[in-house]
C-alpha positions, 0 to 999 in steps of 0.5 A: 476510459475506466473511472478512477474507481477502477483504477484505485481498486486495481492499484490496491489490490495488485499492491495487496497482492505484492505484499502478500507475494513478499517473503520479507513481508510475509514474514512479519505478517503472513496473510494479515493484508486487510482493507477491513480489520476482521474483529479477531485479529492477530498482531502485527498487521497492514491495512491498506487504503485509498489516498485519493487521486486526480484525473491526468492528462497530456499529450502523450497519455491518459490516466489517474495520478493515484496515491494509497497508504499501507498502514503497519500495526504493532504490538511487540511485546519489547513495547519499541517501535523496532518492529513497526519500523522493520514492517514499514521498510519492507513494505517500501522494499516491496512497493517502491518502484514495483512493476504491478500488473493492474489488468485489462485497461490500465498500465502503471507507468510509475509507483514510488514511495512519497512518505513513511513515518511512524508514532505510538497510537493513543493507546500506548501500546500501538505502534502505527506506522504508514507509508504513502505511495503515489502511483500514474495509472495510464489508460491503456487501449485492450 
């Protein structure tokens, strides 16, 4: 069986990759899909991260119950939280649900959106929103 680590990074980066893909993301943020922030950057943007996981089993598979956040950041010259809040529900749109190819090894039986929400960073200028998926991952026989 392919470790955890395996199956997260394939599940990251096919979600990157979905993101990416999307016309209605693509149109608040292009090709800005990081999981490091380059020092340059321009706004609006996502980062993606791990949000952990757990090894699962039954009877009748074998996998990882993931999780993973995108995070949205805004400078909208209105100061609202309007456009972080737009970028969050086609992230939702995007991902919620989505049949993503994970490669070799690993198949996903289920993504679906656990929690969004949305805040002012300490800055005061930052809008910050993240939407937390969780996935099931199962080990697949090549």
């Amino acid at each position: 069986m392919a470790g955890e680590g395996d199956h997260s990074l394939a599940l990251m980066g096919a979600a990157r990759a979905a993101l990416l893909a999307n016309p209605r993301v693509a149109a608040f943020v292009g090709n800005r899909v990081y999981e490091s922030v380059p020092s340059r950057i321009a706004w609006p943007y996502l980062t993606i991260s791990d949000g952990g996981g757990v090894a699962a089993f039954s009877s009748e598979y074998e996998g990882d119950d993931l999780a993973f956040e995108i995070h949205v950041w805004s400078r909208h010259t209105n100061g609202t939280s309007s456009e972080c809040r737009l970028i969050c529900a086609a992230v939702q749109a995007a991902l919620h649900d989505a049949d993503l190819d994970l490669g070799s090894g690993a198949a996903l039986s289920s993504l679906a959106r656990r929690s969004r929400r949305t805040f002012r960073d300490p800055d005061n200028l930052t809008w910050h929103g993240v939407v937390v998926f969780e996935a099931r991952v199962e080990t697949s026989e090549d």
